[in-house]
N, C-alpha and C positions, 0 to 999 in steps of 0.2 A: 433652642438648646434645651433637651429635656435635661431636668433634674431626677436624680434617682437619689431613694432616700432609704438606709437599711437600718434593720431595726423599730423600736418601737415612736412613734410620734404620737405624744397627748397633750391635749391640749384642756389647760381648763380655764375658760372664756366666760364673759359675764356678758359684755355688749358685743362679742366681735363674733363672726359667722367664719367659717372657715372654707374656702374651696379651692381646688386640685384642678388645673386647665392644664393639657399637655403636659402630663408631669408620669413617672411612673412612683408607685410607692408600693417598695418590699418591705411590708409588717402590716401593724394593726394602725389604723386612723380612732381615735374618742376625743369625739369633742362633747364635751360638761358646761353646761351654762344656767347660769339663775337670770332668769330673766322676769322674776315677778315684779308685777306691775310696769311694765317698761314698754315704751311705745312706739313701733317700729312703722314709718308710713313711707310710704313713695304717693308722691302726686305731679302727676302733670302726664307726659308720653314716652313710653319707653323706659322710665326709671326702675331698678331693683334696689330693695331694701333689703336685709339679711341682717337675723338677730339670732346666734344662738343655734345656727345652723352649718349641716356639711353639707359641700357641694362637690361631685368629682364628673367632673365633666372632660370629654376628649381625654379620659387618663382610662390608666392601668393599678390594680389593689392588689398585689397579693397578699392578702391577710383579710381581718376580719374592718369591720367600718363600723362606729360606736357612737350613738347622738342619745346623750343621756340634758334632756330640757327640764327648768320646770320655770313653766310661763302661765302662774297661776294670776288671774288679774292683769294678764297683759294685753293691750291694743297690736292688730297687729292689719294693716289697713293699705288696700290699693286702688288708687280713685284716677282717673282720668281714661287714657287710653293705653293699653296696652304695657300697661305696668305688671310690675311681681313684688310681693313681700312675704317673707317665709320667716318665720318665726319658732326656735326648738325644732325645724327639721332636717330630713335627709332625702337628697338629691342624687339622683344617678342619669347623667347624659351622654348618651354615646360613649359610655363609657365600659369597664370589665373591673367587675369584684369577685376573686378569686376567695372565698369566706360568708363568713355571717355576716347579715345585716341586722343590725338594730337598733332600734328607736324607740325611745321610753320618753314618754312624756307626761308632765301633769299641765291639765288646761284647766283647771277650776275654776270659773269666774273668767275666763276670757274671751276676748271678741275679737273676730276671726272676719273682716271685711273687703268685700270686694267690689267696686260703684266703679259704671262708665262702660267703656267698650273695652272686651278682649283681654282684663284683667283678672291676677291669679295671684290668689291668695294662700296661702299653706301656713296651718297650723297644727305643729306636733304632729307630722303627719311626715310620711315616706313615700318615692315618687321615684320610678323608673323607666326611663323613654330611652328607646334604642339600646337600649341597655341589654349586661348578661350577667348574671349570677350564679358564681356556681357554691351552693350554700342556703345555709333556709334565713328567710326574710321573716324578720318578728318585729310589730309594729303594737308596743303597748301604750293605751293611752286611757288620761283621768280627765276625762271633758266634763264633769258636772256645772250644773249652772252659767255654761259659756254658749256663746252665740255665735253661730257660723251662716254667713248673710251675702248671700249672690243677688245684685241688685243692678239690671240696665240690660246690655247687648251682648251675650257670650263672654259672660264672666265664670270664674269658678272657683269655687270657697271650698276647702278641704282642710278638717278638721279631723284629729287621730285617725287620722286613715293611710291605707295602703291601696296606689295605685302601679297598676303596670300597662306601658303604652308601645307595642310593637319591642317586646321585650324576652328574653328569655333566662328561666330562675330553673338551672339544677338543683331542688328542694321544696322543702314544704314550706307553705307561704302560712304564717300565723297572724292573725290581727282580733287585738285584744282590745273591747271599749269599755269606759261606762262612762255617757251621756246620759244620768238622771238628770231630771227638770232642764236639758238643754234645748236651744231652738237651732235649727238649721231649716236653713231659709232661700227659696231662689225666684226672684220678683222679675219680670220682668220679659224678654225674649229669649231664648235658646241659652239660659242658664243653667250652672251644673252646681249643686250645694252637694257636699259630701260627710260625713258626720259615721263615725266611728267603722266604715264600709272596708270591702274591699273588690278594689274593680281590674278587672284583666282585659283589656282593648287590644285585639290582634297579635297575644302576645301567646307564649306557649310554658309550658310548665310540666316540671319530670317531677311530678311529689303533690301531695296532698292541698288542700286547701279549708284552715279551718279560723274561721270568722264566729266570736262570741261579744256580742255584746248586753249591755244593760242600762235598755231605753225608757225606766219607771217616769212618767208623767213627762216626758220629752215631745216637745211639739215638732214634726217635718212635715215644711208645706213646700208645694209648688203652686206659681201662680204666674197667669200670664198666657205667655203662647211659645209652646216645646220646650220650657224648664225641665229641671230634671232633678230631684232633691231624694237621696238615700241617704237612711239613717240605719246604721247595725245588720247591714244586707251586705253581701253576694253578689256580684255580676261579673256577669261570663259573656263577652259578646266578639265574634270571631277570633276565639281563642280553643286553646290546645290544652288539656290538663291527664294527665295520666297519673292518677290518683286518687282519692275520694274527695268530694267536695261537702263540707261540713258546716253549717249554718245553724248557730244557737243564739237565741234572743229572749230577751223578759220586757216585755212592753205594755208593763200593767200601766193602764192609768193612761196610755200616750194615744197622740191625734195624730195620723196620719194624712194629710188633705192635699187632692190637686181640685184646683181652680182655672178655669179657663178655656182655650185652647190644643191640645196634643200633648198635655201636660205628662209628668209619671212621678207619683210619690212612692217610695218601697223603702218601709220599717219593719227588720227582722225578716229578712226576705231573701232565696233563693231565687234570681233568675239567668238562664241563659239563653243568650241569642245566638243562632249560627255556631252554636259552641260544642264541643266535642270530649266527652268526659268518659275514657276510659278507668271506671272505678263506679264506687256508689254514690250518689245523692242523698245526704242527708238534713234536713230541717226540721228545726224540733223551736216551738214558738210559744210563751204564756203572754197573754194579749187580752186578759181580763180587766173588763173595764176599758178597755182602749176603744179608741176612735177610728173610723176609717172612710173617707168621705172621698167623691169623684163629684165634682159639681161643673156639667157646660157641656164640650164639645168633645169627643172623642180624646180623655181625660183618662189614666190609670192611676189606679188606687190600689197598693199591694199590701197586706200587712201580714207578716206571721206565714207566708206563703211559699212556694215554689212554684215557679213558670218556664217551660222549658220553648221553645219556640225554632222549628229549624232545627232542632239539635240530636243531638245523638249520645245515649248513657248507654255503658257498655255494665252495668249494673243494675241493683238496688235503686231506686228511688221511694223513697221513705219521707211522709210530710208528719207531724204529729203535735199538735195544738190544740190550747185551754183558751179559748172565747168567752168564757163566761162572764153574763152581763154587755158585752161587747158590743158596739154597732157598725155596723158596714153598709153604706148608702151610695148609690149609684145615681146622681140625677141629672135630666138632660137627656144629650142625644150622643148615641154612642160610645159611652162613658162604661169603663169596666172598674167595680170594686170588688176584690178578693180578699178573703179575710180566712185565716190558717183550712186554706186552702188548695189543691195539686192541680197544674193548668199545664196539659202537653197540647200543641197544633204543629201542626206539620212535622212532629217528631218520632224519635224511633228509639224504644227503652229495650234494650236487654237482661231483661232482668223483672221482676217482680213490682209494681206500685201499688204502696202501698200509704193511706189517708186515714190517719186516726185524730178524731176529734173532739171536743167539748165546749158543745154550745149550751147550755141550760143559762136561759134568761138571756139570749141574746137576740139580736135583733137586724134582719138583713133584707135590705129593702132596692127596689129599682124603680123607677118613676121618672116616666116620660117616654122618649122613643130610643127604642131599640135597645136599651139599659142592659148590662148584666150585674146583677150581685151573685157574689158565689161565697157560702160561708160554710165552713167545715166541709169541702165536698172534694171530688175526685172529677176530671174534667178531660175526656179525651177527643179533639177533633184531628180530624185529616192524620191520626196518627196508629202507629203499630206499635204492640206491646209484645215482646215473646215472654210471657211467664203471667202468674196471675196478679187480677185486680181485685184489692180489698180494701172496701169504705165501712169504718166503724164509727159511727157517731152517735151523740147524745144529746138533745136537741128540749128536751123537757124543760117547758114553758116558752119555746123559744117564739120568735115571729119571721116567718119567711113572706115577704109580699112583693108582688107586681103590680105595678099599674101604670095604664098610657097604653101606650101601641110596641108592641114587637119585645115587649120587655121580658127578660126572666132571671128570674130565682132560684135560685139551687141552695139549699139549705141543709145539711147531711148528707147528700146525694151521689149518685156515678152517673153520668153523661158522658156516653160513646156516641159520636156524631162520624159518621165515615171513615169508621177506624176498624182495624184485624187486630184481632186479640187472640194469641194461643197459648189460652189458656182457659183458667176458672171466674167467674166474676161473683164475688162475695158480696156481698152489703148487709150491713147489722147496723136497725137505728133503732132508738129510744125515744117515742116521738109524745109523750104522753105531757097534756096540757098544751101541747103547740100548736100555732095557729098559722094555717099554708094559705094564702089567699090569692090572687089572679083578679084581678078589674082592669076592662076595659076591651081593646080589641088585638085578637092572635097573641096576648099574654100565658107565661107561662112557668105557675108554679110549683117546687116540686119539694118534698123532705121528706126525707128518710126513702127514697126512692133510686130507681135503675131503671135510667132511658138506655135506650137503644134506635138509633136513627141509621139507614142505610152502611148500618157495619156488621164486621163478619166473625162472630166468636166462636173457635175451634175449643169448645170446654161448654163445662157447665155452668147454667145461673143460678145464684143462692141469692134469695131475698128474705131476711126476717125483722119483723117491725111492732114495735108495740107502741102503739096508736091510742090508748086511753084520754079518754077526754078532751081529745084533742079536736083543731076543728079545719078540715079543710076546704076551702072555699072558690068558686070560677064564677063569677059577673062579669056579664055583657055577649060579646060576639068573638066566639073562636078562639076564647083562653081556654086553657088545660092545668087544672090543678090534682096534681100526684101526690100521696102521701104513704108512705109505707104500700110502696106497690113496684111492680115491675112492667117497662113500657116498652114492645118491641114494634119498630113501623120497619 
């Protein structure tokens, strides 16, 4: 027997979570909760804990849906098998919201945990699976000093974040963070730590997408084997977006680390997989002083970046980041670290790319086999651009170095590898005091430079570089070190 409910329903809750199973509801849904300091746990198999949160599941909203939390200092924790505990948030399952969604939270000082198999933790965070929204989804959240910790077998911690899972949002999707000094954390096997992000999983979307957060001295690690830990990123993985997709971050001071196995860290980060973005690309990154590490086995390490993969921009793509002092480390074998950086493979941009960068005093290094570090540079393989490509960077005192077997460096750089470009290929670097080095065997370093490998550019090449003082270096057997130069095979 469905209930139908007309008019306004609010609700202002301290311990109780509120949710909507087979129900319709004509008006607005606000649930208000103070849940400082207050500890929400499910343990054992199967258990849900709810603190402070909306749930509309199997219903129908006409109106808008409102989760105003503040769970500052609060435990919000799921341990065994296959547990859920959601703390100040907002839930959509199989469900239709005909309005706005919004979710405001403050997590200051909170811990956000998930241990065991197959357990899901949500904090201050908004969550849509088979779901539709016709209305823009706004997800503002205050995570400083809180801790978001995916630890065991296919767990997932999600903290001020906005997720959409096989979902559809008529509007613009907004997700607002700041995670100063916070840690998000994923230990273990095929974990997913989430921290002030927004992720779109086979979902599709009629409006914009704009993700700002503020990651000052915030640590995001993955570790293990195929974890998955974003912090104040972007992801797009076989989804639909017809609109710009918008990615701003501050990530002074912050470590970005995978450890491991198949791992993927991404801090202030653009990426799409298989994803389809009629509209512009935009990421704009400050990541001075930040950290950015890939350490083991075929390990990604994103910061301050855009990687487009498979995909298709019917625009602008635009990356533009402040590196300075910053390090970006690639070690092992197979291991990719990008640091405010633009990465297209297998993709197809209509429209313009464009990489603007500032590295003075930074530092991007690969070591061991087959390594890439890519810092301030412009990256195109297996891929086609219809409009021009322009790398501006600033690289003065920087250090670009490869060493081991098969590794490379890109450091202010354009790398076309099997790609059609029609258009112009620009490059302007500042490369004076920096040092480009290459040791070892078929290593390959490059700053302030334009490779061209088996691709096809219908336009002209501009290469201008000023090289003072600087020093660039190839030791051993069949490295190649480029600096302020242009390289066509």
């Amino acid at each position: 027997m469905k209930k139908r409910m007309v008019a306004m329903i609010a609700m202002l809750l301290t311990y109780a979570g509120t949710c909507f199973a087979f129900s319709d509801v004509n008006g607005v849904i606000i649930n208000e909760s103070n849940n400082q300091g207050a500890a929400n746990i499910a343990v054992g198999t199967g258990n849900k804990a709810s603190v402070g949160s909306t749930k509309v599941q199997n219903s129908y909203v006409n109106g808008a849906v409102e989760n105003i939390s503040n769970n500052a200092g609060a435990a919000n924790i799921a341990v065994g098998d296959q547990n859920r505990a959601s703390t100040g948030s907002t839930a959509i399952v199989n469900g239709g919201v005909n309005g706005v969604i919004l979710n405001n939270t403050n997590n200051q000082g909170s811990a956000n945990i998930a241990v065991g198999n197959g357990n899901k933790a949500d904090l201050g965070s908004t969550r849509i699976k088979n779901g539709s929204v016709n209305g823009t989804v706004m997800n503002s959240s205050s995570n400083q000093g809180g801790a978001n910790i995916a630890v065991g077998n296919g767990n997932n911690a999600a903290m001020g974040s906005t997720s959409i899972q096989n979902g559809y949002v008529n509007g613009s999707i907004m997700n607002h963070s700041n995670n100063q000094g916070a840690a998000n954390i994923a230990v273990g096997n095929s974990n997913s730590a989430t921290m002030g992000s927004t992720t779109m999983q086979n979902g599709q979307l009629n409006g914009s997408i704009t993700n700002r957060s503020v990651n000052r001295g915030a640590a995001n690690i993955a570790v293990g084997n195929g974890n998955a830990a974003a912090m104040g990123s972007t992801q797009l993985q076989n989804g639909y977006v017809n609109g710009t997709v918008s990615n701003h971050s501050n990530n002074i001071g912050a470590a970005n680390i995978a450890v491991g196995n198949g791992n993927s860290a991404a801090m202030g980060s653009t990426q799409i997989q298989n994803g389809v973005v009629n509209g512009a690309v935009l990421n704009n990154s400050n990541n001075r002083g930040a950290t950015n590490i890939a350490v083991g086995n075929g390990n990604s390490a994103a910061l301050g970046s855009t990687q487009i993969q498979n995909g298709y921009v019917n625009g602008t793509l635009s990356n533009s980041t402040n590196n300075q002092g910053a390090a970006n480390i690639a070690v092992g074998n197979g291991n990719a670290a990008a640091l405010g950086s633009t990465q297209l493979q297998n993709a197809v941009v209509n429209g313009a790319v464009l990489n603007n960068s500032y590295n003075q005093g930074a530092a991007n290094i690969a070591v061991g086999n087959g390594n890439s570090a890519t810092l301030g540079s412009a990256k195109l393989q297996n891929s086609y651009v219809n409009g021009v490509v322009v790398n501006s960077s600033n690289n003065q005192g920087a250090a670009n170095i490869a060493v081991g077997d098969g590794n490379t460096a890109n450091l202010g750089s354009t790398q076309i590898q099997n790609g059609y470009l029609n258009g112009v290929v620009v490059n302007s670097s500042n490369n004076q005091g920096a040092a480009n080095i290459a040791v070892g065997s078929g290593n390959r370093a490059n700053t302030g430079s334009i490779s061209l490998q088996n691709s096809e550019v219908q336009g002209g090449i501009y290469n201008g570089s000023n090289n003072q003082n600087s020093a660039n270096i190839a030791v051993g057997n069949g490295n190649e070190a480029n600096m302020g130069s242009v390289v066509v095979k």
